[in-house]
C-alpha positions in Angstrom: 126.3 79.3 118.0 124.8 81.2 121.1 127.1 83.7 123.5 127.1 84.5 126.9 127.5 88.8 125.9 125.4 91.1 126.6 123.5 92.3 123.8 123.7 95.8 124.9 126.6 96.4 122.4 124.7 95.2 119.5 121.3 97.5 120.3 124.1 100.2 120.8 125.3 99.8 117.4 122.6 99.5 115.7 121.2 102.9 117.3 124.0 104.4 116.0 123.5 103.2 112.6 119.8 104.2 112.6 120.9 107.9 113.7 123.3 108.6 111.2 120.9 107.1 108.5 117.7 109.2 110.2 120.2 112.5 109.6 121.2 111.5 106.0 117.6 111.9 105.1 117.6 115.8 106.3 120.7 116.7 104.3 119.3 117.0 101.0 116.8 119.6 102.5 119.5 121.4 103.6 121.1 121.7 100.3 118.1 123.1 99.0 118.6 126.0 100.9 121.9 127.9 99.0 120.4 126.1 95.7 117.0 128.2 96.0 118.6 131.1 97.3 121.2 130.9 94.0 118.6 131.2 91.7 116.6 134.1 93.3 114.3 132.6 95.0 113.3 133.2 98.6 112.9 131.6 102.2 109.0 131.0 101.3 109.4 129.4 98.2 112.0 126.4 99.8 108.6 124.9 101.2 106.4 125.9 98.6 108.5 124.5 95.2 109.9 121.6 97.2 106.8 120.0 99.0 107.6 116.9 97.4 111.1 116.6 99.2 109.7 117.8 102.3 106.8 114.8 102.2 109.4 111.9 101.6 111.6 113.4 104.3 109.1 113.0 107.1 107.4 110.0 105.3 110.8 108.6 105.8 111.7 109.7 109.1 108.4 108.1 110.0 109.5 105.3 108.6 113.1 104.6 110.2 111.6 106.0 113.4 108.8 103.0 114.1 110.8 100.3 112.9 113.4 101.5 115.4 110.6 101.5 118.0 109.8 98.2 117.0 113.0 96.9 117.0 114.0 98.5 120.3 110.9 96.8 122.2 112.1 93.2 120.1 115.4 93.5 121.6 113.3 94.1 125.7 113.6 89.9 125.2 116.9 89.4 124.3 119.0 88.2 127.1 122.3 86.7 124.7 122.6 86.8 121.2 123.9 84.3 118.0 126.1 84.7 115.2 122.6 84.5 113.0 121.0 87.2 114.8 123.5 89.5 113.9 123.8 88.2 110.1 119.9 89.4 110.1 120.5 92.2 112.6 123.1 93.9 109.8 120.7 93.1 107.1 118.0 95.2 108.8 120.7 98.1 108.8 121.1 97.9 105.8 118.1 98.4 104.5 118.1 101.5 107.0 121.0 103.0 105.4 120.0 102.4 102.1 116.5 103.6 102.8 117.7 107.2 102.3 118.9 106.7 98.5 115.4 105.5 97.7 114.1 108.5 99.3 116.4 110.9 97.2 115.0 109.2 94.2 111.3 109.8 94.9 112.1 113.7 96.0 113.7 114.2 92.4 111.7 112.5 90.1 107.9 111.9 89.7 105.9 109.5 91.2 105.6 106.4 89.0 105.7 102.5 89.3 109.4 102.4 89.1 109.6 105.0 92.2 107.1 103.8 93.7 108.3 99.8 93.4 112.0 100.7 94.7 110.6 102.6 97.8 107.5 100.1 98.6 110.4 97.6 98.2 113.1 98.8 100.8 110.3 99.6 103.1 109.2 95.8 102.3 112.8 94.5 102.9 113.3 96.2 106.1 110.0 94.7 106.9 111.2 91.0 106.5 114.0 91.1 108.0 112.3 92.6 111.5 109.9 90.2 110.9 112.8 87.4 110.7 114.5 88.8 114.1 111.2 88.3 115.7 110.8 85.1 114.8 114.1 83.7 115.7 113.8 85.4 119.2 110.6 83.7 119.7 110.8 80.7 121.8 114.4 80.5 121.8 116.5 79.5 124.4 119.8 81.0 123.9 117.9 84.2 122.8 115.2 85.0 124.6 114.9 86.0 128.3 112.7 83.5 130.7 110.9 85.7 132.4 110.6 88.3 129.3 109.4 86.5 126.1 108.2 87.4 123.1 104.8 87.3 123.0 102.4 85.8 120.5 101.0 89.0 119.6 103.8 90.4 118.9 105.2 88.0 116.1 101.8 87.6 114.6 102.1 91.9 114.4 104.8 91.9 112.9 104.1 89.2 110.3 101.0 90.7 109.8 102.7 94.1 109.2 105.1 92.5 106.4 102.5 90.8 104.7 100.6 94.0 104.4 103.7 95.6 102.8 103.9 92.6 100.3 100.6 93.7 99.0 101.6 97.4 99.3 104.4 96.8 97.4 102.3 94.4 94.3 100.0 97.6 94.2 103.0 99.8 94.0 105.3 98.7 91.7 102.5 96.6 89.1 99.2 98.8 89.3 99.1 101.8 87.2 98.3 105.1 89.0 98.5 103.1 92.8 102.3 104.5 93.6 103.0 105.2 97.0 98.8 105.2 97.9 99.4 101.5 98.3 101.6 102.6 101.6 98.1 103.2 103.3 97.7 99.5 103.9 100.3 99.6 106.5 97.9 101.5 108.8 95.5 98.3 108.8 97.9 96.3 110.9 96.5 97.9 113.8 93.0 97.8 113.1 93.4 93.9 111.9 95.5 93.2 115.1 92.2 93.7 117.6 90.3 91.2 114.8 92.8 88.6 115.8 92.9 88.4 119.0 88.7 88.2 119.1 89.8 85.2 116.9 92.2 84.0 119.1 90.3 84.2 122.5 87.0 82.6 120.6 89.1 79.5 119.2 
């Protein structure tokens, strides 16, 4: 069932939701600080014994940070929104607030299929469920604005995005010694993207 609001209220929202969980991810950092200093060590040694937590921190705020890109140029077409769209809307949340927790996980214990699985896989569910928003915006007409649709490019990039994360997460969590290598897939989607549209424009 389709509304007449403004879906300004739901994009703020969500922005809200994606800045607390974008700040989680720094706190643990910060308790490293008095823990390091309690043990005798010194300001030097916070980056240098902890570059593991230092890497998922900025892997993650990587992360969070494009799919909020990408979900703030999906919601450029929305003119009204549905009782659906914001079932899938919170889903995507909550795989942003629950994206930190993985991310805890991977800073305190080694790298390994199990690790590596549980992060590929939030990564992978966040990835679905932008993918789904996309989708049901596209061509709609009690989402999508007239004269600001979604284009075709952009649903096929974003489908193309989540299957590469499938694959990244197969790699991850069932190939021994892969781990979080099988991440580096993701940064095909924009070399694969100009492959299409040659495609496209040929057929």
């Amino acid at each position: 069932m389709s509304t007449t609001r403004d879906p300004d209220r739901l994009v703020l929202f969500t922005d809200a939701v994606v800045a607390i969980a974008i700040t989680l991810l720094v706190l643990p950092l910060v308790d490293l600080v008095p823990e390091v200093k309690a043990e005798g060590g010194d300001a030097v040694s916070v980056i240098q014994d902890h570059r593991q937590e230092l890497f998922t921190f900025l892997l993650s705020f990587v992360v969070i940070a494009n799919f909020w890109l990408g979900h703030h140029r999906v919601f450029e077409h929305v003119r009204a929104y549905t009782t659906r769209l914001i079932r899938v809307n919170l889903l995507w949340l909550l795989t942003i607030v629950v994206l930190p927790f993985p991310t805890e996980i991977i800073g305190a214990f080694p790298s390994d299929r199990f690790t590596a699985g549980l992060y590929t896989g939030t990564i992978l569910a966040l990835s679905v469920c932008q993918s789904a928003i996309t989708w049901m915006i596209h061509g709609s007409k009690d989402l999508e604005k007239p004269d600001n649709p979604v284009k075709q490019s952009e649903l096929i990039g974003s489908l193309m995005l989540t299957g590469l994360t499938v694959v990244a997460f197969v790699l991850a969590a069932f190939v021994p010694g892969v781990n979080f290598y099988a991440l580096l897939l993701l940064l095909l989607s924009p070399v694969l993207m100009p492959v299409w549209r040659k495609r496209s424009a040929k057929a």
